[in-house]
C-alpha positions, 0 to 999 in steps of 0.5 A: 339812499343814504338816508334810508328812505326807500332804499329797499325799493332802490335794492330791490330793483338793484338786484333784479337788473340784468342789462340795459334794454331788457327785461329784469329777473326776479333775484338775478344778482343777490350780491347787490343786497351786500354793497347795499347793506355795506354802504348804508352802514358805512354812509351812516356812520360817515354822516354820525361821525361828522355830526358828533365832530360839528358838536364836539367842535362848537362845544370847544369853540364856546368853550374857549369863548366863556371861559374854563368854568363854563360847565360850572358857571351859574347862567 
């Protein structure tokens, strides 16, 4: 779900559940749609908060490894 590929579908019937064994009703606990809209945010910004620490990490790394000059260096 965290991806966002389907995650209306997964809301949806979220949302219309009642209990184990019965039929669902249409809109029966809309308060599902806030825990959804919370974890998509907060997933997503989990997920770009360690891409960007990978990246800023492995441009130190090469940074340490080619020295100071490397922005500056002709390659």
């Amino acid at each position: 779900m965290s991806t966002t590929e389907g995650w209306i579908d997964v809301m949806n019937d979220a949302i219309d559940s009642v209990a184990i064994d019965m039929q669902p009703i249409v809109e029966n606990n809309v308060y599902w749609s806030f825990f959804f809209m919370v974890f998509i945010f907060f997933g997503n910004f989990l997920i770009l908060n360690l891409f960007t620490g990978v990246v800023c990490d492995t441009y130190n790394n090469e940074k340490e490894i080619l020295g100071k000059n490397y922005l500056l260096s002709d390659h």
